[in-house]
C-alpha positions in Angstrom: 111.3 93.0 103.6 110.7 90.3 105.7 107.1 89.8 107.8 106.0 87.5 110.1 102.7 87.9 111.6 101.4 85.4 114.3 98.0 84.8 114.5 97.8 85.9 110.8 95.1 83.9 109.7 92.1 85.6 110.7 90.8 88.6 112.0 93.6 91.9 112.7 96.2 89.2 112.2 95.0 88.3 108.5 94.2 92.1 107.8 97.9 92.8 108.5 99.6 90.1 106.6 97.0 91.8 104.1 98.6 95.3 104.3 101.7 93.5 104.4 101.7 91.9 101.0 100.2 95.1 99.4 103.4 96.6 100.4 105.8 94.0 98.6 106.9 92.1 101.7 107.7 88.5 101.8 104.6 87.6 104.4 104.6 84.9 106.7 102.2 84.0 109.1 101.9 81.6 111.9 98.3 80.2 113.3 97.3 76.6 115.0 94.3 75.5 112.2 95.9 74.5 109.0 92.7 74.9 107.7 92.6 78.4 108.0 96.3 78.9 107.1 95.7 77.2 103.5 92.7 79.5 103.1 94.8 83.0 103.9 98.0 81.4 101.4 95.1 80.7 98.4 93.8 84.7 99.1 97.5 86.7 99.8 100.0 84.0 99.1 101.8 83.9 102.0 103.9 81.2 103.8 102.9 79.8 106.9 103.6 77.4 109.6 100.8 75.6 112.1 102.1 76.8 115.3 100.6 76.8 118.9 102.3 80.3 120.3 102.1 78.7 123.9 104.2 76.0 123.4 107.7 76.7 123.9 109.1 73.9 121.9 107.1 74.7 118.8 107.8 78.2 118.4 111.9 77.3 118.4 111.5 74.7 115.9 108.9 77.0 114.0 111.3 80.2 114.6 114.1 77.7 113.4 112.8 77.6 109.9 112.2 80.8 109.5 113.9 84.1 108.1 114.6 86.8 111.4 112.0 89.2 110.6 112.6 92.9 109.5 108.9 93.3 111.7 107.3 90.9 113.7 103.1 91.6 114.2 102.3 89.2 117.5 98.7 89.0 117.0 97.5 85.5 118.6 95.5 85.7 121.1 92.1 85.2 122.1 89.4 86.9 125.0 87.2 85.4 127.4 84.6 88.1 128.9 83.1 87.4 132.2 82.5 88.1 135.6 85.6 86.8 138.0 83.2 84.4 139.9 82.1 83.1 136.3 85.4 82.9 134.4 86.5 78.7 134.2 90.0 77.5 135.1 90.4 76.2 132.1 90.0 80.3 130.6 92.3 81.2 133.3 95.0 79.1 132.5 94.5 79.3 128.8 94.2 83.1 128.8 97.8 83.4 130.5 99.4 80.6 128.5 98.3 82.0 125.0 98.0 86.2 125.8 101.3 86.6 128.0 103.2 83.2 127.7 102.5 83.2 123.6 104.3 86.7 122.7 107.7 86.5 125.4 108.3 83.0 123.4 108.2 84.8 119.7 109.7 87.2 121.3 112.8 84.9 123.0 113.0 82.9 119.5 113.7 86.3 117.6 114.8 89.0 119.3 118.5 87.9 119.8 118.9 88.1 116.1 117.4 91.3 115.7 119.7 93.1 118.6 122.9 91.6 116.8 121.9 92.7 113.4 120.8 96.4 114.6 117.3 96.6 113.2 113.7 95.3 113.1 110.8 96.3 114.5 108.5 94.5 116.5 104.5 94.9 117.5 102.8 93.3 120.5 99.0 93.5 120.1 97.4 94.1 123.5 94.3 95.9 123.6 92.7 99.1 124.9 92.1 96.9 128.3 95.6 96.8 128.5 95.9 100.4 130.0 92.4 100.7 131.6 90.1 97.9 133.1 86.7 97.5 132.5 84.1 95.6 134.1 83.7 91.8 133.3 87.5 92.1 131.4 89.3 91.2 134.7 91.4 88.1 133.3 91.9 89.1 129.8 93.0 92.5 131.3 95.3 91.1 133.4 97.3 89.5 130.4 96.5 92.8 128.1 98.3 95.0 130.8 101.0 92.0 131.3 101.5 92.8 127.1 102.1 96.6 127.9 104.4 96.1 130.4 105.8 93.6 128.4 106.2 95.7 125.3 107.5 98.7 127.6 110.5 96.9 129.2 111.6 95.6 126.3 111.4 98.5 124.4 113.6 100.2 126.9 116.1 96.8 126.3 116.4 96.6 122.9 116.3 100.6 121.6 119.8 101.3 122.0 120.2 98.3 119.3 118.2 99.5 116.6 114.8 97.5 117.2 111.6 99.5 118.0 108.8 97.6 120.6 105.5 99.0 120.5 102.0 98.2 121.9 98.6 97.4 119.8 95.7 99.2 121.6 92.9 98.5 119.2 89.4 98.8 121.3 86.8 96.2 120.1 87.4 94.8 116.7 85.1 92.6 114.5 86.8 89.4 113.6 85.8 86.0 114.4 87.1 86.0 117.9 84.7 89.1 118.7 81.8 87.0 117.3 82.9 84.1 119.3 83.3 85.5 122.6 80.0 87.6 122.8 78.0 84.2 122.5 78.7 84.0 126.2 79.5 87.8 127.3 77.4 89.5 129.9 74.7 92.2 128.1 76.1 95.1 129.8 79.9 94.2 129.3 78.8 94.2 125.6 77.2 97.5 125.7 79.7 98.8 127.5 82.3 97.8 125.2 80.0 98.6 122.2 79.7 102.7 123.6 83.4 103.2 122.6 82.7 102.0 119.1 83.6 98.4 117.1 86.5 98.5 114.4 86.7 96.8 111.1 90.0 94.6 111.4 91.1 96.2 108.1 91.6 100.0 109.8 93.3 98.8 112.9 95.7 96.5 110.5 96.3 99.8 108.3 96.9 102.0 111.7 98.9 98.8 113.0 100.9 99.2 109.8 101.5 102.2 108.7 102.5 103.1 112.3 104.9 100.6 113.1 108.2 101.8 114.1 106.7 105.0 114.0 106.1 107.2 117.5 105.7 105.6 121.0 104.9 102.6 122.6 101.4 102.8 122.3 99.6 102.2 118.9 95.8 103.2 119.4 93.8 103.4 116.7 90.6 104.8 117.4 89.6 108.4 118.8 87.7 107.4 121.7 90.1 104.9 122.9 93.2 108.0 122.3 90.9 109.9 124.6 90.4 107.3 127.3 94.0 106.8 127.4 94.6 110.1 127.9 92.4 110.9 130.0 93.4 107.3 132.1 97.0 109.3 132.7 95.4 112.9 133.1 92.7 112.1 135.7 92.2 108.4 136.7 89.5 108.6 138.8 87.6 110.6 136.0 88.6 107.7 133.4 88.2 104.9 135.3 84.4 106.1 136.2 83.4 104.9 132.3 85.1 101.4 133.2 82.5 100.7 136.0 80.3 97.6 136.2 76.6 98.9 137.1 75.4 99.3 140.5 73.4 96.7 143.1 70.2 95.8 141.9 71.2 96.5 138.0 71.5 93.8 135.6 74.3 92.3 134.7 
C-alpha cells in the first residue's frame, strides 16, 4: 500500500505517517523544512519531498515523482487565532493560500489517477471549526468550513468511481503548531478552546487511520466535539451558544 501524507513531518501529519508505517505501507510524506523531513525519514524511514502545498507548480512536479496513492492524508496547514480587527493581511492571505488553495492542488495532481484506476481513499484534515465557529476562529474557520465543503463535493464526484473523501474534524490537538499559535491567541479563545478538551496527535492519527475509508464524511475523533456536531445539526441556536465570544465589558 501506497501513502502519502502532506504535512507529515510534524504534529497529526507525522503521527499518521507513524500509524502508517506500523501498518506495512510504503509512506511518503510531503513538508516545506527539509530539516524536519530528514528528522521524520531517520525516526519512520519514510520518503519525502520538500514541497510548499500552495504553490501550484511544485505540487505537479512533486506529484510527478510520485507513486498515485492507495490513500492520501492532506494534513498541511497551519492556524492563526485572533480577533477579525487583529488578524494581519499577511494571515489572511496566507491562511487561504495554504488551508483551502493547498488541499484542491494535491487533490488536482492525484485524483484523476485515482478515478481511472477505481480505488483510493483520500482524507482532508479540517478541523472541528470547520462545522461550527467559535469566537476569535473567524479566518481559519472560514478555510476549515471551505475544507468540508470541499471534501463533501468531491466526495459526491468521485464515489461512483471507487475513491472515498472524508473530512478530519480533530478539536484542538498538541503539536507544534498548537504551541505556536497560542503565543499570540487571546486568553479566552484559549479557554474556550481548552473546555472541549486538547488531543495527543497520536489518537487523532490512530482515529484518522483506522477510520479512513470507513463511515461518512466526517472523521471526529473526540466525544465532545461528536456531541457539538450533533447537536450543531439538531439545535443550532443551542450549539452555537458554546461558540460565543464573552459579552461587553468582559475580557478578551
Amino acid at each position: 500500500m501506497k501513502v502519502l501524507v502532506t504535512g507529515g513531518s510534524e504534529g497529526i501529519g507525522l503521527a499518521i505517517a507513524a500509524e502508517a508505517v506500523k501498518a506495512g505501507a510504503e509512506v511518503e510524506i510531503w513538508a516545506r523544512r527539509e530539516d524536519k523531513l530528514r528528522a521524520a525519514e531517520q525516526a519512520l524511514g519514510v520518503s519525502w519531498q520538500a514541497v510548499d502545498v500552495s504553490d501550484p507548480e511544485a505540487v505537479r512536479a512533486a506529484a510527478a515523482r510520485t507513486q498515485v496513492p492507495d490513500r492520501l492524508f492532506h494534513c498541511a496547514g497551519f492556524a492563526v487565532a485572533q480577533f477579525i480587527d487583529q488578524v494581519g493581511d499577511d494571515d489572511v492571505t496566507g491562511l487561504i493560500r495554504t488551508n483551502v488553495a493547498g488541499p484542491i492542488q494535491v487533490v488536482r495532481a492525484f485524483a484523476p489517477a485515482m478515478r481511472e484506476r477505481g480505488s483510493g481513499a483520500i482524507v482532508l484534515t479540517s478541523s472541528d471549526l470547520g462545522y461550527i465557529g467559535l469566537f476569535g476562529w473567524s479566518v481559519y474557520s472560514a478555510t476549515k468550513h471551505a475544507v468540508v465543503g470541499f471534501a463533501s463535493a468531491l466526495r459526491n464526484e468521485l464515489k461512483p468511481f471507487g475513491v472515498s473523501v472524508q473530512a478530519l474534524c480533530p478539536p484542538a490537538t498538541q503539536t507544534p503548531g498548537y504551541d505556536k499559535e497560542n503565543v499570540t491567541k487571546p486568553a479566552s479563545v484559549r479557554k474556550a478552546e481548552e473546555a472541549g478538551g486538547v488531543m495527543a496527535p497520536e489518537a487523532v492519527a490512530h482515529y484518522a487511520w483506522a477510520r479512513c475509508g470507513r463511515g461518512g464524511l466526517h472523521l471526529i475523533p473526540n466525544r465532545t466535539s461528536r456531541l457539538l456536531f450533533a447537536l450543531s445539526r439538531l439545535s443550532p441556536d443551542w450549539a452555537h451558544s458554546f461558540a460565543r465570544a464573552p459579552g461587553p465589558g468582559r475580557p478578551r
